[in-house]
DRENTI-909759 format. One record per residue (C-alpha): x, y, z; chain; residue in three letters. Coordinates in steps of 0.1 Angstrom, whole numbers. Layout:
# residues N
px,py,pz,kette,rest
X,Y,Z,A,ala
...
This chain:
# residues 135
px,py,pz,kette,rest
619,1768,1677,A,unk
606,1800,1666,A,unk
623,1806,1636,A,unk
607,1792,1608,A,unk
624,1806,1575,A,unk
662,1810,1557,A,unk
673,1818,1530,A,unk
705,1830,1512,A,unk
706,1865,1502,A,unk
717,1866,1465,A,unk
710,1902,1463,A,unk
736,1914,1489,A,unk
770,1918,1478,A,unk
784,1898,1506,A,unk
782,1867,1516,A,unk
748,1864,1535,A,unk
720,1844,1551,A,unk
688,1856,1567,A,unk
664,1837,1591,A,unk
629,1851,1602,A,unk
617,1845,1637,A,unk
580,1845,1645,A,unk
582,1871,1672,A,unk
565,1903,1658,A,unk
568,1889,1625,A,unk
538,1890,1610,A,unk
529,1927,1628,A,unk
558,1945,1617,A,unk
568,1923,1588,A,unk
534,1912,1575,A,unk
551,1889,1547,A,unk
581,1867,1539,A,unk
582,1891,1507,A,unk
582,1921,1525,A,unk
608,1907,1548,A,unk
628,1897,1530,A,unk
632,1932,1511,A,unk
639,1947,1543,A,unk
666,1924,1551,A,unk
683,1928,1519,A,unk
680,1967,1522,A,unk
694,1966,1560,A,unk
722,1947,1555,A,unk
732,1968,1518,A,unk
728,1998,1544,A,unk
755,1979,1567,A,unk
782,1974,1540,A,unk
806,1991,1554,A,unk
806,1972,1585,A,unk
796,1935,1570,A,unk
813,1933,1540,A,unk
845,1920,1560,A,unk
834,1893,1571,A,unk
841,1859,1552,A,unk
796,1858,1560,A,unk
773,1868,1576,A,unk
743,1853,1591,A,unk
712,1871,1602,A,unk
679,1864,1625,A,unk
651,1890,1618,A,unk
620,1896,1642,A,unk
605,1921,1658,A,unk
591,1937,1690,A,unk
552,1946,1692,A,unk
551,1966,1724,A,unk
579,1986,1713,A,unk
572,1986,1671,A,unk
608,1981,1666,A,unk
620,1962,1637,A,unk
656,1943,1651,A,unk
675,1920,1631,A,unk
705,1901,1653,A,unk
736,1902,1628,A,unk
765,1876,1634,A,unk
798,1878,1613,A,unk
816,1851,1606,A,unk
857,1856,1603,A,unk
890,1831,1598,A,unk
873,1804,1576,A,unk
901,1794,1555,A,unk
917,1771,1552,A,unk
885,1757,1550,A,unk
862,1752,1574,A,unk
884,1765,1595,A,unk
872,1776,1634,A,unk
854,1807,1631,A,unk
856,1837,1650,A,unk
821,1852,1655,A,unk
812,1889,1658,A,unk
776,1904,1670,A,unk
756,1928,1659,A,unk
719,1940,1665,A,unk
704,1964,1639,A,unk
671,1980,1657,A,unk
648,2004,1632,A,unk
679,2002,1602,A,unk
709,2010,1632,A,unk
738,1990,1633,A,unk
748,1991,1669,A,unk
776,1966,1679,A,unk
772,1977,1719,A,unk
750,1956,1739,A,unk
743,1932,1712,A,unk
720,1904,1728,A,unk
703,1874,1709,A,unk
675,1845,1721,A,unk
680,1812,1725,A,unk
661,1802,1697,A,unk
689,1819,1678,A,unk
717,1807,1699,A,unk
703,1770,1689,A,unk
703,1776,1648,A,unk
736,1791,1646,A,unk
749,1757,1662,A,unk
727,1740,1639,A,unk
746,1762,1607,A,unk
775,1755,1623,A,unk
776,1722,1619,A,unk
758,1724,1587,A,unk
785,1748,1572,A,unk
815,1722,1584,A,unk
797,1692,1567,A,unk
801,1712,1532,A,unk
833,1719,1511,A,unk
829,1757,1505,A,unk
814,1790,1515,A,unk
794,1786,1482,A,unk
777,1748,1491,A,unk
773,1762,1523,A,unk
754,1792,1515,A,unk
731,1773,1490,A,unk
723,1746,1515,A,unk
690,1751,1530,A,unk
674,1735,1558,A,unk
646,1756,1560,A,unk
């Protein structure tokens, strides 16, 4: 599988996780610091459209040919009572635009968010959950 870090953002005011993908990651990325400033930043920029969501998890990589930065956003809804069956909204932020149309993923991705999944319903909170790291 391609992605090869996560982490829970403790800087964003919403529940949050990012993942970084190795596609255009070191190009346009160049270090796990510098990504992870750019995710924090991104989703901040998103508020308005994240903060909704019980969380939110994230996979960050990029495209060479095209020098776009993209980060595939999925919001997670109706947790409670706890762990509940979520409902799961998509997102795909492209150069710092949140743009729900068209939102597509990999199945790299696709394979770690069941992975989560089943992660998040082994824990007894949001909190465990969002501290638990795999990566």
């Amino acid at each position: 599988m391609g992605i090869f870090y996560g982490d829970h953002m403790r800087n964003v005011i919403f529940p949050a996780k990012v993942f970084f993908h190795s596609a255009g990651f070191k190009e346009l990325y160049g270090s796990i610091k510098y990504a992870r400033i750019y995710s924090e930043l991104s989703l901040m920029r998103s508020y308005k459209d994240l903060s909704g969501f019980d969380y939110v998890l994230s996979v960050l990589w990029g495209n060479v040919q095209t020098q776009e930065k993209i980060m595939d956003i999925f919001g997670f809804s109706d947790t409670e009572p706890w762990p509940g069956n979520p409902d799961v909204s998509s997102y795909i932020l492209k150069n710092g635009v949140l743009r729900k149309e068209n939102p597509m993923t990999c199945g790299d991705s696709l394979i770690l968010l069941g992975q989560e999944e089943s992660t998040r319903r082994s824990c007894k909170n949001l909190k465990e959950y969002l501290n638990s790291q795999k990566f």
